[in-house]
C-alpha positions as CSV (number, residue, x, y, z in Angstrom):
1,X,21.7,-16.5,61.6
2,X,19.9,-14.1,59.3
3,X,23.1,-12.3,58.7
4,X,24.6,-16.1,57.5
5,X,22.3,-17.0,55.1
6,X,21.7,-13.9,52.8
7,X,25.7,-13.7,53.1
8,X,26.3,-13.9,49.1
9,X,29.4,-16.6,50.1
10,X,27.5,-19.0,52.3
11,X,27.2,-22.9,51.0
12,X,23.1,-21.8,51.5
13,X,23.3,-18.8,48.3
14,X,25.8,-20.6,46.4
15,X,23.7,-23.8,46.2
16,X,20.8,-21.7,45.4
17,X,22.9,-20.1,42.6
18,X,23.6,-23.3,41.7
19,X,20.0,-24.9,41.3
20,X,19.0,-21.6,39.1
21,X,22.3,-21.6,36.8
22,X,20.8,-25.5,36.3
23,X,17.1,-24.4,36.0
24,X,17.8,-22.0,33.4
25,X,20.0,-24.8,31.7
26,X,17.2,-27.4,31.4
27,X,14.7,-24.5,30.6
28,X,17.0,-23.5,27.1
29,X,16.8,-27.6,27.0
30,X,13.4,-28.1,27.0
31,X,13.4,-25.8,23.4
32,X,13.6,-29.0,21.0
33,X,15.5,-28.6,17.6
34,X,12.5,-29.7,15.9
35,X,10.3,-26.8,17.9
36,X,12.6,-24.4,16.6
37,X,12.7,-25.9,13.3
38,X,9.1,-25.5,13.5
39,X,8.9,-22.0,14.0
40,X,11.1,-21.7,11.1
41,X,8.5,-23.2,8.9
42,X,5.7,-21.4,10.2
43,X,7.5,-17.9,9.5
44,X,7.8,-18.9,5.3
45,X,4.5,-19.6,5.8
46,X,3.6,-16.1,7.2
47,X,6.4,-14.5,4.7
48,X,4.6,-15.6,1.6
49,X,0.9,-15.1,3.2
50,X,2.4,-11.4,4.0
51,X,4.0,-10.6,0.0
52,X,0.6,-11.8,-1.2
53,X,-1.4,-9.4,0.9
54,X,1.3,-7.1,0.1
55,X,0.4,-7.7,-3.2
56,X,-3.1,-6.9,-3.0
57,X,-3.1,-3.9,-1.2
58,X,-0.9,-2.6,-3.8
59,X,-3.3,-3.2,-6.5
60,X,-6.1,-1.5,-4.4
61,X,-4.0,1.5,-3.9
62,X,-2.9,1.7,-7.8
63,X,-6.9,0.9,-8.4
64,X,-7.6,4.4,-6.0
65,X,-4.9,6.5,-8.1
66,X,-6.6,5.3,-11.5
67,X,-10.3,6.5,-10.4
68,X,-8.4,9.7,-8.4
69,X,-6.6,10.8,-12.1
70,X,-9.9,10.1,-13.5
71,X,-12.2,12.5,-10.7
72,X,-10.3,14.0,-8.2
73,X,-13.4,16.0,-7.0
74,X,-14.9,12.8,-6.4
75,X,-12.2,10.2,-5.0
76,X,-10.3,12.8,-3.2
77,X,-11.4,12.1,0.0
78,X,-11.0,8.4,-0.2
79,X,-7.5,8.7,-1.9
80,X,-6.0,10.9,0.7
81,X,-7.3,8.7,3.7
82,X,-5.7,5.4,1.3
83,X,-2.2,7.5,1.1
84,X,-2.5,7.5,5.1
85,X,-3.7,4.2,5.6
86,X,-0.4,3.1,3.7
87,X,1.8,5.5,5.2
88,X,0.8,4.1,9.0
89,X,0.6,0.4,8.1
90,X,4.3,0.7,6.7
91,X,5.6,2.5,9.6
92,X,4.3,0.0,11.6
93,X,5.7,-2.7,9.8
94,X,9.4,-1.5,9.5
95,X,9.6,-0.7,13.0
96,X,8.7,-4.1,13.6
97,X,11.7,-5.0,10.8
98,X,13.9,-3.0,13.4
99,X,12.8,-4.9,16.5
100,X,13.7,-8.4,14.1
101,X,16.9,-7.1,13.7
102,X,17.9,-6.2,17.0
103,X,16.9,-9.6,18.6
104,X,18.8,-11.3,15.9
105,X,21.6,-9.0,16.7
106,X,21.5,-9.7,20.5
107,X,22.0,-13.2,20.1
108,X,23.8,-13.4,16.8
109,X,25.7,-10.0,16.9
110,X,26.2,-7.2,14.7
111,X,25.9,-9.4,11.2
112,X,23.3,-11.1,12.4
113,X,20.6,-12.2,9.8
114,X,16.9,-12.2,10.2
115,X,16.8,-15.4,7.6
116,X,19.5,-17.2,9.0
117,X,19.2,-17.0,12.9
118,X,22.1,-19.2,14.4
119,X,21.3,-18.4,18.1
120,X,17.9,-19.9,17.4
121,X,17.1,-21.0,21.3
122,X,18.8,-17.7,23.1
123,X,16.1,-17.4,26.1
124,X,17.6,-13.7,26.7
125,X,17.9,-11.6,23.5
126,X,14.1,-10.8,23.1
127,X,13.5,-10.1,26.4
128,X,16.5,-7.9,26.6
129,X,15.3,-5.4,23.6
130,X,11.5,-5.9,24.2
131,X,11.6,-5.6,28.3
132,X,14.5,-3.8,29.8
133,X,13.7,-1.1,32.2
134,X,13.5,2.1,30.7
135,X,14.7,1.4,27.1
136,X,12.8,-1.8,26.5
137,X,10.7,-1.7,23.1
138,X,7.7,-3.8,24.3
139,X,5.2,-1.3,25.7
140,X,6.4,1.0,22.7
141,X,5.3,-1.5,20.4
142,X,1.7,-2.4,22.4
143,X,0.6,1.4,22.1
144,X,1.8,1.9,18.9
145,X,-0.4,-1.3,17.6
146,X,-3.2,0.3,20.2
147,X,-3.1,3.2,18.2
148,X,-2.9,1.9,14.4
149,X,-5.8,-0.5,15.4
150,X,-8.0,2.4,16.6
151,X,-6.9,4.8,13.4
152,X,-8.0,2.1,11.2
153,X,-11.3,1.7,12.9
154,X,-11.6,5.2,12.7
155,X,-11.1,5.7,9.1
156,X,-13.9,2.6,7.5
157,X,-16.3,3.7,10.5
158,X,-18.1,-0.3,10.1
159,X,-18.4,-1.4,13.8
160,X,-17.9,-4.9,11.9
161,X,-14.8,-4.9,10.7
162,X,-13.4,-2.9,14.0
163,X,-14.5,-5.8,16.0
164,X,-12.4,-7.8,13.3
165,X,-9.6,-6.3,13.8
166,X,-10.0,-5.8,17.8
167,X,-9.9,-9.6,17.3
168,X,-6.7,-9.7,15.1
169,X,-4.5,-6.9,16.4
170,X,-5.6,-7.7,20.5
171,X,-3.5,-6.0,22.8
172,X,-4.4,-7.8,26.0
173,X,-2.5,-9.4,28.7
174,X,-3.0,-12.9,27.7
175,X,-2.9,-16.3,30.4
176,X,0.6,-17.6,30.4
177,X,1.5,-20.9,32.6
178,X,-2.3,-20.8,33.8
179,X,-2.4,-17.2,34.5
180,X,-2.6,-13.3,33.6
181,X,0.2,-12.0,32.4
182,X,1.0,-8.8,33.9
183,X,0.7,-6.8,30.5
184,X,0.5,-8.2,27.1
185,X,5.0,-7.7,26.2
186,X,5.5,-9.8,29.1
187,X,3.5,-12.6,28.0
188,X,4.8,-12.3,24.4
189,X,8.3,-11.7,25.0
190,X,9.7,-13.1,28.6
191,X,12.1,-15.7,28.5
192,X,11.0,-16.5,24.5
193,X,13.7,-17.9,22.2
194,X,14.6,-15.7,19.7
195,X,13.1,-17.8,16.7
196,X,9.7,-17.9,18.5
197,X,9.9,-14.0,19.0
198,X,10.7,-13.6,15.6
199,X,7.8,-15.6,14.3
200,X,5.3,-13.8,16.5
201,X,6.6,-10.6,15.5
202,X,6.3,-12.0,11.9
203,X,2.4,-12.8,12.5
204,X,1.8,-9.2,14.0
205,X,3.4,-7.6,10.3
206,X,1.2,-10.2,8.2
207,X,-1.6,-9.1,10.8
208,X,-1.5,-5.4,9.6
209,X,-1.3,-6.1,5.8
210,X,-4.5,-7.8,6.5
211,X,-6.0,-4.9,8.6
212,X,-4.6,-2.8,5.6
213,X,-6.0,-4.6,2.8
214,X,-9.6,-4.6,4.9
215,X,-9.0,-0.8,4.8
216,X,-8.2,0.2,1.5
217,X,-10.9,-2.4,0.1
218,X,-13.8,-0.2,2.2
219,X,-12.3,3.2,1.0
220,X,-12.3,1.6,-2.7
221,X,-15.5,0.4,-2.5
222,X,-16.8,4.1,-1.2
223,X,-15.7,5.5,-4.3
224,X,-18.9,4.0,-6.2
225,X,-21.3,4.8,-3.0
226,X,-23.6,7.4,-4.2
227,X,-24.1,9.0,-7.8
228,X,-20.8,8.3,-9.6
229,X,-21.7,5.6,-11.5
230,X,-22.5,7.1,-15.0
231,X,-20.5,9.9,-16.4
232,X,-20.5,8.8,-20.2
233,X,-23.0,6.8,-21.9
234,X,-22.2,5.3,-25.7
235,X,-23.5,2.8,-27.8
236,X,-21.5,-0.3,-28.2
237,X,-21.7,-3.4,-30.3
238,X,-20.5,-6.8,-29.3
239,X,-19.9,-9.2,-31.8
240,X,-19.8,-12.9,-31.6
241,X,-16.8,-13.3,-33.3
242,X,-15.5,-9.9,-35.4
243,X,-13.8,-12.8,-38.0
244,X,-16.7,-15.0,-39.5
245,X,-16.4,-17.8,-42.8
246,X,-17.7,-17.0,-45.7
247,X,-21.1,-17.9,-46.2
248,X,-21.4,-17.9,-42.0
249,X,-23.5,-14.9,-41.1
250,X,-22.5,-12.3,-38.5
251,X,-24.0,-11.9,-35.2
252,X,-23.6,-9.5,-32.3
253,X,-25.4,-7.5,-29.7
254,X,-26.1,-3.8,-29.6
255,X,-25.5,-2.1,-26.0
256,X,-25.6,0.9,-24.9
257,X,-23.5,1.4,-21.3
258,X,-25.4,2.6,-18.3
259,X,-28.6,3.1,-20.0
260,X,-31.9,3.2,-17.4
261,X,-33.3,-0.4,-16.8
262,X,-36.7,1.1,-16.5
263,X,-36.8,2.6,-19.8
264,X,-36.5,0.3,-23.4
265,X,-33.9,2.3,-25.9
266,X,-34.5,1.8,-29.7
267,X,-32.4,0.1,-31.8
268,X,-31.2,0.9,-35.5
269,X,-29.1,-1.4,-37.6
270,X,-28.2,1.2,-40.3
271,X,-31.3,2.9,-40.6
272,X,-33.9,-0.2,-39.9
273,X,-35.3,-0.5,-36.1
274,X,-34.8,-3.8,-34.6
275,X,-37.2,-5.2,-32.4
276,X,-34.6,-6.5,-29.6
277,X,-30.5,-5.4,-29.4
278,X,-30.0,-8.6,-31.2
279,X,-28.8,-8.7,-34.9
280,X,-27.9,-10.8,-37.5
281,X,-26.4,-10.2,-40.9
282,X,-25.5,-12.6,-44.0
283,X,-21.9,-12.2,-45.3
284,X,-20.6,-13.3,-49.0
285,X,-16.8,-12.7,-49.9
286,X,-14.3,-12.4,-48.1
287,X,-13.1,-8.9,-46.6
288,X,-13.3,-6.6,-43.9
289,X,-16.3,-5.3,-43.1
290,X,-18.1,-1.8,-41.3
291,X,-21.4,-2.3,-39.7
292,X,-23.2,1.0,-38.0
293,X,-26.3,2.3,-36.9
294,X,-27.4,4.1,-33.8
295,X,-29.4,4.0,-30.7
296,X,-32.0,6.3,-29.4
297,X,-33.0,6.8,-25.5
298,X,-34.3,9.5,-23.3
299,X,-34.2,11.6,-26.8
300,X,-30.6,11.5,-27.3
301,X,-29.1,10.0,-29.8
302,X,-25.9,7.8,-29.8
303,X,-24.4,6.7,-32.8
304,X,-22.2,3.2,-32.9
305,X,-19.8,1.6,-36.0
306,X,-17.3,-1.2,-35.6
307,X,-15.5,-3.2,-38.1
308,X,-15.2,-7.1,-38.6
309,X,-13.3,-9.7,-41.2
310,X,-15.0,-12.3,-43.2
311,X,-12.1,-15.1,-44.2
312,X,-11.6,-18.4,-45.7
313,X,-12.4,-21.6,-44.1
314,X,-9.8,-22.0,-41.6
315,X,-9.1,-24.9,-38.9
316,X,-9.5,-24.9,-35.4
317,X,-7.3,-26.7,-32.9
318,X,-8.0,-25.3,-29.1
319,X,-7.2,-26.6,-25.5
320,X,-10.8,-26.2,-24.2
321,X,-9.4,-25.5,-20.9
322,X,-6.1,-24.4,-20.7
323,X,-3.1,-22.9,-22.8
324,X,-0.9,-26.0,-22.8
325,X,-1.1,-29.2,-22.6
326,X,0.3,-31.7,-19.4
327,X,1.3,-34.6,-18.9
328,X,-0.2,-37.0,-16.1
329,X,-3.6,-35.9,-17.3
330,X,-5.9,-36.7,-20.6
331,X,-6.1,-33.1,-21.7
332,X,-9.3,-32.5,-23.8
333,X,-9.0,-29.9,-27.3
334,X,-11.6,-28.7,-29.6
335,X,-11.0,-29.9,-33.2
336,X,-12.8,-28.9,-36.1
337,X,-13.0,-27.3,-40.0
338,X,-15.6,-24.8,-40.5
339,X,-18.1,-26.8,-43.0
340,X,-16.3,-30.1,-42.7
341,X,-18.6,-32.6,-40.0
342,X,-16.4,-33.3,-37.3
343,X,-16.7,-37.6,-38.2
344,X,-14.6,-36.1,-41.6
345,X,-11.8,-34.3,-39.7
346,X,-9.2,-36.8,-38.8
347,X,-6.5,-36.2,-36.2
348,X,-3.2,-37.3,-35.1
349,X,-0.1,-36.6,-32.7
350,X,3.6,-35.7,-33.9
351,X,5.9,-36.3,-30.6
352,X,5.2,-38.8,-27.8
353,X,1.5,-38.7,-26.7
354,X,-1.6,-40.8,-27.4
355,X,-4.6,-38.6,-29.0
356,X,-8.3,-40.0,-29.9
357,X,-11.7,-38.4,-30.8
358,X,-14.0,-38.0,-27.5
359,X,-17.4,-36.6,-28.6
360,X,-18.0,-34.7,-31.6
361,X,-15.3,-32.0,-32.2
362,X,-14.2,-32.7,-28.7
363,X,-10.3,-34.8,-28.5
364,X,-8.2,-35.9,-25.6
365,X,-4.5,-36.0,-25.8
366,X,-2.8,-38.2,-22.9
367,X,0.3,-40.4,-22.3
368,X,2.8,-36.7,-22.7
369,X,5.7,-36.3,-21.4
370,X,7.2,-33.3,-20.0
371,X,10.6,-34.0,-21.6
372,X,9.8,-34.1,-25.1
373,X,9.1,-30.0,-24.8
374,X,6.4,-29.7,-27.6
375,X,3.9,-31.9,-29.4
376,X,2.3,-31.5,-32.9
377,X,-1.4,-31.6,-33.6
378,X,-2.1,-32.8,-37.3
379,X,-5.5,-32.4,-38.5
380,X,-6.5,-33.8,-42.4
381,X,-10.1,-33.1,-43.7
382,X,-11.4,-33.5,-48.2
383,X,-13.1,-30.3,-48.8
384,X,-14.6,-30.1,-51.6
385,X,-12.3,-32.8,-53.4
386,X,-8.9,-31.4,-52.1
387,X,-7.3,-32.2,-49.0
388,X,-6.6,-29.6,-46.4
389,X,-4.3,-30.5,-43.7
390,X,-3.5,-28.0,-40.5
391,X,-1.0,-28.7,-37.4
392,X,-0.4,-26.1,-34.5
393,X,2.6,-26.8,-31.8
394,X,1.5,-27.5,-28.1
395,X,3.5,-26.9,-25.1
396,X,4.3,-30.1,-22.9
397,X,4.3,-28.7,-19.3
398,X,4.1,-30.3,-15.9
399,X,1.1,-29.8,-13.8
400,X,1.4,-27.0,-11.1
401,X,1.0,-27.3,-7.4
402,X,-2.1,-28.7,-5.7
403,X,-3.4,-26.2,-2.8
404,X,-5.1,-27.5,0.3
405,X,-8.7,-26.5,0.8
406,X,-11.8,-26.9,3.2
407,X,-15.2,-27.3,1.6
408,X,-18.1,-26.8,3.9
409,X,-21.7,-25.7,3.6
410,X,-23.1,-21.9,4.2
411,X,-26.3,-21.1,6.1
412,X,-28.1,-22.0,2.5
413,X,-26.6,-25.1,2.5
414,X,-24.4,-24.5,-0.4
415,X,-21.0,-25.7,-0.8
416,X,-18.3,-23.0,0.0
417,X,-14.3,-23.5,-0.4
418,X,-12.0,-22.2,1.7
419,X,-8.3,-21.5,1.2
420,X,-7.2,-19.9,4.0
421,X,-8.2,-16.4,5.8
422,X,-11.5,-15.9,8.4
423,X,-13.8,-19.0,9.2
424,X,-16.3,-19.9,11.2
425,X,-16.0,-22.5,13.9
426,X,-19.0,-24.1,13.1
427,X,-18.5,-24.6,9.1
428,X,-15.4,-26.0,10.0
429,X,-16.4,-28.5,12.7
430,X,-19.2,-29.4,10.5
431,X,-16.5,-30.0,7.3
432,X,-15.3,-33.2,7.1
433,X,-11.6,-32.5,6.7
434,X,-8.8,-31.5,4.0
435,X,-9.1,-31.9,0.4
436,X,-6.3,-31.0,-2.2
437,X,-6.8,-29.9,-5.7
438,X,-5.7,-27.6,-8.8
439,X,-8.3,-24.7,-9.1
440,X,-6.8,-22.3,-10.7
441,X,-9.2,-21.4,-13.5
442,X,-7.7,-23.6,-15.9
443,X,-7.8,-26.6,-14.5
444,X,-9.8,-28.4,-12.0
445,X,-7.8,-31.5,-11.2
446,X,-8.8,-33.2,-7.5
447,X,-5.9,-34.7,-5.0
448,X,-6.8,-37.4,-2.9
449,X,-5.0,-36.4,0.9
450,X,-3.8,-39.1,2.4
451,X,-3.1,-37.2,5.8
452,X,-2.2,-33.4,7.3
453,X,-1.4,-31.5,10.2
454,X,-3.2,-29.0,11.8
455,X,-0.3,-26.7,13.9
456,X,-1.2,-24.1,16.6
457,X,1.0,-22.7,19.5
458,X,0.4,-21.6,22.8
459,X,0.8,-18.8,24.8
460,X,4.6,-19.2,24.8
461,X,4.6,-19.6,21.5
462,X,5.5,-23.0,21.2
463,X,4.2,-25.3,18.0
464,X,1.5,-27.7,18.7
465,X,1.0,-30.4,15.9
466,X,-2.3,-32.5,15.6
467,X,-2.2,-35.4,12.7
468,X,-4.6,-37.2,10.9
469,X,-3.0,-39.9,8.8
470,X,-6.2,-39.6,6.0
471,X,-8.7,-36.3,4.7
472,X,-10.2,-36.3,7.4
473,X,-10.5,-34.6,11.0
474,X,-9.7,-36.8,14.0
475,X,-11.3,-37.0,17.1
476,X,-8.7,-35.0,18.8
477,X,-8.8,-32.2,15.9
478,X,-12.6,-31.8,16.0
479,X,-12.2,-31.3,20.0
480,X,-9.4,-28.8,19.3
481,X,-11.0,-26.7,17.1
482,X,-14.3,-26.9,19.3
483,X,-12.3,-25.2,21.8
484,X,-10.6,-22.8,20.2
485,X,-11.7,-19.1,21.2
486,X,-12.4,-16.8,18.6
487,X,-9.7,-15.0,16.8
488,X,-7.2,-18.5,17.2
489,X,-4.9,-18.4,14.5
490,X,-3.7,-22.1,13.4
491,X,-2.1,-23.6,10.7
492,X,-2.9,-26.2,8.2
493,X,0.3,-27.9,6.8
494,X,2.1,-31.1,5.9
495,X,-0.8,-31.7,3.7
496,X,0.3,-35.7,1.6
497,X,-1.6,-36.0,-1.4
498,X,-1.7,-38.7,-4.3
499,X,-1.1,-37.4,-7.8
500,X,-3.2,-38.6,-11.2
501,X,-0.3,-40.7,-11.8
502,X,-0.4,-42.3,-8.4
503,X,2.7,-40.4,-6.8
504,X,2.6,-39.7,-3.1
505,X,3.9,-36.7,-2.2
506,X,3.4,-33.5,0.1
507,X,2.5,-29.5,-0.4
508,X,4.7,-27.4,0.8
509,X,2.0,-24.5,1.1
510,X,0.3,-24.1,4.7
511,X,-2.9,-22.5,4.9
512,X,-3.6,-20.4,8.2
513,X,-6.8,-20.5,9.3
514,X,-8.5,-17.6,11.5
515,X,-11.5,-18.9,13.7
516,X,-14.6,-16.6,14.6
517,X,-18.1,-17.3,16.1
């Protein structure tokens, strides 16, 4: 009877052939479209979090091979070990490209592309490149993340950030279905469609850019431990403004640059010894001007001269906050005349536009429209019997993006805002949701959010969307994040807003959010 049933042709083995053909049919099934399409959206997410901490890194570096041209005796060390921190995390990260590619390939085939995956639900290609006896990349790709982790760790020596990025680049056989995955490929890469894989693989490059960036920022930062912190002294003078109205004095301050805070330098202004490093002088005519003197410390001498323009009453017509004026918004400028009161400067708008004195020399301009490209200010004053008039062009532009943000309160219970990066678990439980704004130090414009989405995945990798239909957390959220080990990685996204003109809309950026102790 034995003999009948494992027969390969008996109705017993082809009904069980049967039930797993339909089995592995309603497993590709239960991968929704709109799962997949998540994943999609999730991996811009991580591309543009990735080219920004690309980004970054690359300024560190070009900030290491400034100060190495500058010293090399000094900042040799720390620029060597910031040529191999960048040589590793790029290895890594192409051959992680390659891995991309091949998966694609599987399920696509040779002109497969990463961007466009067609195949997006292919239960076989990953596990086919990543776990195939013998030639399968997975364990590869484990000990070759094992050993950047511990090179990095290695190279700061700060037993803080190498818990950090034990926590971020974790190599460890997670649960999967309710239990311990043999070994950490397995649990990553077994039966996972191919636009899952490819996001995880995604979050493991945008992982090492940030391990990177954590890098190079110690090394750069060890550049100024120790002595090398003054290597020229001078005497400098900064000037209120180096073109003053005739008939308005001068001002400015006399520094000199790392000079001793214990000991009290003497001033001269010419040849005349000041009794602080502040100065004044009168000005008649108009002209450029040289001013010098020098200052004495520790028995040295340093010697100082800079040059400076007296002119002709001239207008002023400045944004107080920005470049250019937007519509949507009552953008305020700073009007005036040197020597005319501002109740004697009038003020008014060529183009379309509204404008009308605020407080004092202070104006608002509201009711532009992008459309109309420019507007004119027109300014009209008497001085001294003759009128003097003054206009300067404006550019009409729209407002820029809102970004979502968290505020919370630190141990000193002042308020913090976070965009995105490493959190704690208490600041955000204790938040009380979402906001939306324009910070980006020119304007400071608030969003009200009228709902968001906070987006994790589990061990398979599948997308896991929370909503709140307001700013706030729900109940469910809250219990979520409560939950959440240390080192989750979720995503806030979908964020709805209300612009100052009343417009619903949504932001397309999605903050990930890293959860610690």
């Amino acid at each position: 009877m034995a003999g009948i049933a494992n027969n390969p042709n008996s109705p017993r083995q082809k009904m069980i052939n049967l039930m797993y053909l339909v089995f592995i049919a309603m497993l590709a099934l239960n991968v929704s479209s709109e799962v997949l399409d998540g994943f999609e959206l999730v991996e811009n997410s991580l591309r543009t979090s990735t080219r920004n901490a690309t980004r970054r890194n690359e300024e560190i570096n070009a900030n290491l091979n400034r100060a190495y041209q500058e010293n090399e005796a000094k900042v040799g060390e720390w620029y060597e070990k910031g040529l191999m921190v960048k040589g590793q995390s790029d290895e890594l990260y192409n051959y992680i490209d390659e891995l991309k590619l091949r998966i694609v390939q599987e399920a696509d085939g040779k002109k497969a592309d990463v961007a466009n995956i067609i195949q997006k639900d292919n239960l076989e290609a990953a596990s086919r490149v990543m776990l195939a006896p013998v030639v399968g990349e997975g364990k590869k790709l484990r000990d070759h993340i094992d050993t950047y982790r511990t090179g990095m760790s290695d190279i700061i020596g700060d037993t803080g950030k190498k818990a950090m990025f034990d926590i971020v680049l974790s190599t460890e056989a997670p649960q999967k279905g309710g239990m311990i995955a043999n070994n950490w490929e397995t649990a990553l890469f077994e039966n996972m469609p191919v636009a899952a894989a490819i996001t995880l693989l995604s979050k493991i490059q945008s992982d090492i850019r940030f391990v990177e960036g954590e890098t190079l920022t110690t090394l750069l930062t060890n550049v100024d431990v120790g002595d090398y912190r003054v290597n020229l002294i001078q005497a400098f003078v900064i000037p209120k403004s180096q073109i003053v109205t005739s008939g308005m004095p001068f001002e400015g301050q006399i520094v000199l640059a790392a000079v001793d805070s214990t000991k009290q330098p003497e001033y001269y202004l010419g040849e005349t010894l000041l009794s602080s490093n502040m100065f004044s002088v009168g000005t008649s005519g108009v002209g450029d001007r040289t001013l010098s003197g020098k200052v004495v410390a520790d028995g040295e001498t340093y010697f100082y001269n800079t040059q400076y323009s007296v002119s002709e009453t001239s207008a002023t017509i400045a944004p107080v906050l920005m470049k250019f004026l937007y519509e949507s918004i009552e953008n305020d400028i700073e009007i005036g005349m040197a020597g005319v009161p501002s109740g004697a400067v009038t003020a008014s708008l060529k183009g379309t536009g509204n404008i009308r004195q605020k407080e004092g020399n202070i104006w608002t301009v509201s009711n532009l429209n992008v459309s109309s490209g420019t507007v004119d200010v027109m300014l009209s004053a008497n001085v001294n019997g003759r009128t003097v008039t003054e206009s300067k062009p404006f550019t009409v532009r729209s407002l820029p993006d809102p970004l979502p943000f968290i505020a919370y309160r630190d141990a000193d219970g002042r308020t913090r805002i976070f965009k995105g990066g490493t959190i704690s678990k208490r600041s955000l439980i204790e938040s009380s949701g979402v906001g939306a704004a324009i910070d980006d130090g020119l304007l400071n414009i608030n969003y009200p959010v009228s709902g968001f989405t906070i987006r994790r995945f589990d061990n398979r990798g599948i997308s896991i969307p929370e909503i709140s239909n307001s700013g706030e957390y729900t109940a469910t959220q809250k219990d979520l994040i409560r939950n959440m080990p240390t080192g989750t990685r979720f995503y806030i996204s979908d964020v709805k807003v209300v612009d100052p003109a009343g417009n619903p809309g949504s932001i397309r950026y999605s903050m990930e959010v890293v959860v610690t102790n």
